[in-house]
N, C-alpha and C positions, 0 to 999 in steps of 0.2 A: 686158315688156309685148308681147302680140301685137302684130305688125302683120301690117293685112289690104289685099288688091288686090283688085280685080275686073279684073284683065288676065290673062285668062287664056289659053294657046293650049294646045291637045293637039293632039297627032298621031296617024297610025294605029300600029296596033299592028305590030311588026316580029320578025322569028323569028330568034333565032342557035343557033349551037351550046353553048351551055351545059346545066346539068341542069336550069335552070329558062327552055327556050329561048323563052318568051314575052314582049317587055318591050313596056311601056306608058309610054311619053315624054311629060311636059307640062312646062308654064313656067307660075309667077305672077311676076307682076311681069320684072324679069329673073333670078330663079332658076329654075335647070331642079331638074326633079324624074323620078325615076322606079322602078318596081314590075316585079318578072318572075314571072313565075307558072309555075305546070307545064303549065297547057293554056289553048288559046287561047278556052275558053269564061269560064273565070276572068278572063283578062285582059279581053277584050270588056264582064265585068259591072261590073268596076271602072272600064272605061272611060264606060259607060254611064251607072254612078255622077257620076262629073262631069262630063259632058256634062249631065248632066239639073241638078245644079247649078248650072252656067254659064246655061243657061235657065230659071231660078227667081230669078234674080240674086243668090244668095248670092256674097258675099265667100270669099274664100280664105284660107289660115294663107299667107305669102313662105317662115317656116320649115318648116313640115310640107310645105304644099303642097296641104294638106285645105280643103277645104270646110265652113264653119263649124258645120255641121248635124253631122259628123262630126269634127270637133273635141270637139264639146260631147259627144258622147257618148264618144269616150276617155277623157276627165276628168272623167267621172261620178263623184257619189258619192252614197250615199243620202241621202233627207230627211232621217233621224235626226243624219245624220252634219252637215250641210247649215245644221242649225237648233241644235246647237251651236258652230257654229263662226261662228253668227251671234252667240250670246249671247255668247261669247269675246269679238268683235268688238267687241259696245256694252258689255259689262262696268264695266273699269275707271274709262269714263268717264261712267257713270249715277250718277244718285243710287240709294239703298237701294227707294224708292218704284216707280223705273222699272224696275229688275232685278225686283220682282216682276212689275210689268203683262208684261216682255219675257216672263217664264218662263209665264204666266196665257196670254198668246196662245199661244205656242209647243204650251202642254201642249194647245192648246182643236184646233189644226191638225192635230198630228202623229198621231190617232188616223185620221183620213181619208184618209191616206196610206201605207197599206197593200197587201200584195197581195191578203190575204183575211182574215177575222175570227176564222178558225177557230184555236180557243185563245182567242184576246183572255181578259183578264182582266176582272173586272167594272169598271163607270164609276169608283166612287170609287178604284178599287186602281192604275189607269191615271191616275187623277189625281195621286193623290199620287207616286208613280212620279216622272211627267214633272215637277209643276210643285216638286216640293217635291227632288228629286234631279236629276236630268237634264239640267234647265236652270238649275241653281242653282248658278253657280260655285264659291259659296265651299266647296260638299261634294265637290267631284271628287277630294277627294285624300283623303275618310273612306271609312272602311270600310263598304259600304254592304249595309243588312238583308239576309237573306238573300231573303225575299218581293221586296224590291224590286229584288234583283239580278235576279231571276226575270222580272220583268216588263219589267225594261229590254233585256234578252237575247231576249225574244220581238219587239218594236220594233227589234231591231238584224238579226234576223232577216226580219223582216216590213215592212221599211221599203221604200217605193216609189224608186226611183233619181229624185234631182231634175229631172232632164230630164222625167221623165213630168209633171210641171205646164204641159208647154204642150197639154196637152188641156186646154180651155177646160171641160168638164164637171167634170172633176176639180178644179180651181181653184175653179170656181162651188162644190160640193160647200165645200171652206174655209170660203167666205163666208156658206155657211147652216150651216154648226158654229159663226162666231164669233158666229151672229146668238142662240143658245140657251144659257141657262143649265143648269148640271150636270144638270138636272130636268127638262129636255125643256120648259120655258116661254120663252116671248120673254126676251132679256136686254134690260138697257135701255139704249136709244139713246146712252147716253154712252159704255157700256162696250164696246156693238159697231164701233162711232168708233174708240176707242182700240187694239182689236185690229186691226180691218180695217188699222187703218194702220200698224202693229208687221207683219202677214203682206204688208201689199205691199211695206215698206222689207226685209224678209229676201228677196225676190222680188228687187227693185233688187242685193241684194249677192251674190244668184242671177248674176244679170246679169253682173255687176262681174269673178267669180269664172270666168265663161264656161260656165257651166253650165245656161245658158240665153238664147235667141237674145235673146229680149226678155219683157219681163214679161206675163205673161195677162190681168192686171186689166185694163192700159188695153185688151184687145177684148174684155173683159165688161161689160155692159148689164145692172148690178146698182147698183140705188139704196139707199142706208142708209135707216134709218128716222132720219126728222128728229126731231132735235134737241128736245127739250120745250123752251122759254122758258124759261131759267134767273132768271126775275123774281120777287124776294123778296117775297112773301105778307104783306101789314101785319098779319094778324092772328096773325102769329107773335111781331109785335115789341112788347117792353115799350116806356112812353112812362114818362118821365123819373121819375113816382111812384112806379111799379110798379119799375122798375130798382131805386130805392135804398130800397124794403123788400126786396127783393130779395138785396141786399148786404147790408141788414142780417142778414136769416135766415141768412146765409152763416156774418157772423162771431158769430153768436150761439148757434151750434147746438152747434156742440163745440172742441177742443183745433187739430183740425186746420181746423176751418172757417175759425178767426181765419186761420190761415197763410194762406185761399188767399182772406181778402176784395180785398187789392190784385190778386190775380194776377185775380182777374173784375173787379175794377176800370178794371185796363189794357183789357180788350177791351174795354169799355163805353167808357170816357173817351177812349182813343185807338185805338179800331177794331183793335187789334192781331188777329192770327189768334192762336190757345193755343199752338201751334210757339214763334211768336215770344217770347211771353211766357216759354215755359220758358228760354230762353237769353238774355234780358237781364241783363246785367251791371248792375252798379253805375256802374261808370265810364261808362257811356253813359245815365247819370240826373241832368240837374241839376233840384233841386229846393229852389227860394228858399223862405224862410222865410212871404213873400209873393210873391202874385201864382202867376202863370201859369210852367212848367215846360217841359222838353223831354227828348223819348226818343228817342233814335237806334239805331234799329232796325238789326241788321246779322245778324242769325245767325237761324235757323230751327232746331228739332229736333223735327222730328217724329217719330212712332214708326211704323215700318217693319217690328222684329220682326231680333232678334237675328242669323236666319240673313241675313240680307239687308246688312247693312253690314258695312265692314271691320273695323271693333274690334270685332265681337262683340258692341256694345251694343244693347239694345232702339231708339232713340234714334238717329237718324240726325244729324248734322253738317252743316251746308253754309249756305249765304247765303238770299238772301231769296227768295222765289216769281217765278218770270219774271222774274228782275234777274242781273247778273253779279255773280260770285262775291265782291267788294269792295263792292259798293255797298251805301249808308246810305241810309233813310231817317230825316225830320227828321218829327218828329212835335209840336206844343206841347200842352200837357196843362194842363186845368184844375186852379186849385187844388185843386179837391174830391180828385182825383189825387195830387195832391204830397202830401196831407193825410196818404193813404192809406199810401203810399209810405214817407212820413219814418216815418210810425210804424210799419210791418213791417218798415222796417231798424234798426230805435231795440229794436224788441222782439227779431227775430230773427239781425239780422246779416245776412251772408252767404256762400254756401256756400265751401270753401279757393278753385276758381275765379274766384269773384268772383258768380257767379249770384246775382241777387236771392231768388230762389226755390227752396227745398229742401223735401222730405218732412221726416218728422222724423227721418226717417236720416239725414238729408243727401243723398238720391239726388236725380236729376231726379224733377219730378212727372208721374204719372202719369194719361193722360186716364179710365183705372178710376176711380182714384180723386178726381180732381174732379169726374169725372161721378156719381157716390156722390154726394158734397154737394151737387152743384147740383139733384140728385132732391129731397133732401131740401129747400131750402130752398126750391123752389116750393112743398111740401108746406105748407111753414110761412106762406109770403109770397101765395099766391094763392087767392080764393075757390073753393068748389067745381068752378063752372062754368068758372073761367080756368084752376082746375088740370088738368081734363079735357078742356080745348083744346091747340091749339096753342100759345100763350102762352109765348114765351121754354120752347121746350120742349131747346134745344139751348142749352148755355154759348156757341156762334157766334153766337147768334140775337144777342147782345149788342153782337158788332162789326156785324153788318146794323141796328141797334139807331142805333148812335152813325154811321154812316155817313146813315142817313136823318134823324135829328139837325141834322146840319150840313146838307144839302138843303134842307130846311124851314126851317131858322134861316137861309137867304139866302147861304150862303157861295158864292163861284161853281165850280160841275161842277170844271174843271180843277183848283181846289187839293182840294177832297173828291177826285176823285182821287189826286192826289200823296201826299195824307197818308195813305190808306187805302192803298195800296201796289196802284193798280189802273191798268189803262191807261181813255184816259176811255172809247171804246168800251165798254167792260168795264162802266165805272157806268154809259152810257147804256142798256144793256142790260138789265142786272141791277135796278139802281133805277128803273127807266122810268117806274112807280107812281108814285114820288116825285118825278119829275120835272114829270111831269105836273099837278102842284096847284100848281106854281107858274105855270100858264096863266094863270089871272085876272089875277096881280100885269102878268105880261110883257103881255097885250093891253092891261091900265090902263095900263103906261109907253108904249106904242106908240101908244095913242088921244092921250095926250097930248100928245106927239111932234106928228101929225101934226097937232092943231088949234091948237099952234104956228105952226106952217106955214100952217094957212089964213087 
């Protein structure tokens, strides 16, 4: 770990008899330092050098004896090099999901840090390049195309030394590359979020690394485009009739439909996300003969896309959304639920892991192929007009579905949180629509209230 002083003293420069009879004597802290040079106008410039330091108030290296501005530039190394070593860095301990967004910002940056264009390779050939090699750990050690070797070579050549990011022009330049999609259009507000803040955390470890004094963003006077209101739209959501012709068209349409009527069951009846439901187990399913049930949600699998996780699977492994890596949620499930359930385990089994839910291979399910069926069974379950809306047009719409569900059926905010696996901000946010109709009820309990009182 450096450490740094601002005690600095230098002295005049003094002449001996050596072959290099110029030295130049300082102290930081109480280490003395010192440089001899051949002629006294070199020595004078290096003097000059840190004099002019010491009056900008930079800190010093105790070891070197440098000047932190000239530090950073010893230990330079290029962007290219800079920004894999960043992805190295959050690698192992990202999820399959976040290794891609890391590689997605990284590949969206590193074209603008350049020395000049000249050669660049075209937009798409520069993308897949970065985002799909470059920054994709799990391929550093394949053999890689000959094209893309081609292109990564011209980047390793043409890379801007990371120091050059404290020109605040140059940094701005980043920030209007993450703001645009591959096509030259605005990207949208979530996704310029998520880079913007992937290229200032590889800034920070810019920083960390000494490779730069301080980060550029915080003295840039660059606003993101706000945020859309992520408030679910009622005229996307089935209301409890339309749900269960819904499920019926599901399990009525073919072979594979029957398999996945429980599995769109789960996301209607207990809000589950489709992640979740592909990696429910059996053993975390009680389901009474009668009555009301319960699902203990603990595993997520989303699909991320083979190159991206460690086993090679399409299918990413890991715990539940924003929750640490062991934690359950406790879900209770209507009968209509358990109904479902008993009998796709009565009919199907489940998979050698224990998954309630298999293809007819036996593999995990795939969101292709439920989204196949679920096309098909609006087809079947919704009037012309509902089919050509919005209307349950997404198999999710079904957990926004069952979450406004319980809103409106009076359950209180905090537990529709807890069981939807959301913080309550999160639903106040997101269901705020729903919230809102229950004004009436709450000014009638309050009018009452007070004329108690009078």
């Amino acid at each position: 770990m450096t450490e740094w002083s601002y005690t600095v003293k230098i002295w005049a420069i003094r002449k001996r008899d050596y072959r290099k009879p110029y030295q130049l004597r300082w102290k930081v802290g109480i280490r003395p330092h010192s440089e001899s040079f051949l002629t006294l106008g070199l020595a004078e410039s290096r003097r000059a050098q840190l004099i002019t330091a010491t009056r900008e108030g930079e800190p010093f290296d105790v070891d070197s004896g440098l000047p932190k501005s000239m530090v950073v530039k010893e230990r330079d190394i290029s962007w290219y090099d800079h920004a894999r070593n960043y992805i190295a860095m959050k690698w192992d301990h990202s999820p399959a999901s976040t290794r891609r967004t890391l590689a997605e910002a990284m590949a969206t940056v590193t074209p603008v840090f350049v020395k000049d264009t000249k050669g660049m390779p075209d937009a798409r050939a520069v993308r897949r390049a970065l985002y799909s090699w470059a920054f994709n750990k799990n391929l550093w050690n394949e053999e890689t195309p000959a094209d893309v070797a081609k292109v990564l070579e011209w980047f390793k050549r043409k890379s801007l030394p990371t120091s050059a990011l404290s020109d605040l022009l140059l940094a701005r330049a980043a920030l209007n590359a993450v703001s645009l999609k591959l096509d030259g259009t605005t990207a949208a507000a979530g996704t310029i979020s998520r880079k913007r803040a992937i290229f200032y955390n590889s800034l920070e470890y810019a920083v960390e690394a000494e490779l730069l004094a301080d980060n550029p963003l915080i003295r840039i006077k660059w606003k993101a485009p706000e945020q859309v209101v992520e408030e679910v739209d009622p005229e996307c959501l089935p209301n409890p009739e339309q749900a269960a012709k819904l499920l019926a068209a599901v399990r009525d349409q073919s072979p594979r439909g029957r398999r996945l009527v429980a599995f769109f069951g789960c996301i209607y009846y207990a809000a589950a996300r489709p992640a979740e439901v592909i990696g429910l187990r059996r053993r975390d399913c009680e389901l009474p003969r009668r009555g009301w049930g319960l699902l203990r949600l603990r595993e997520t699998r989303p699909r991320s896309g083979a190159a991206w996780t460690d086993s090679g699977e399409a299918h990413d492994k890991r715990g539940l959304k924003h929750r640490p890596r062991r934690a359950v949620r406790h879900v209770p499930i209507p009968p209509e639920l358990v109904a479902l359930l008993r009998w796709h385990l009565t009919a199907y089994g489940t998979a050698p892991d224990g998954r309630v839910f298999q293809t007819m291979r036996g593999g995990l399910v795939q969101d292709t192929g439920y989204g196949e069926v679920w096309a098909e069974a609006r087809s079947r379950a919704l009037t012309p007009g509902e089919f050509e809306s919005i209307l349950a047009k997404r198999p999710y719409d079904l957990r926004h579905a069952a979450v406004s569900t319980w809103l409106s059926s009076g359950v209180e905010p905090q537990l529709v949180a807890e069981r939807a696996g959301h913080s309550v901000a999160v639903l106040f946010r997101v269901y705020a629509k729903f919230l809102k109709d229950g004004d009436e009820a709450a000014n009638a309990k309050i009018s009452a209230r007070l004329r108690q009182a009078g």
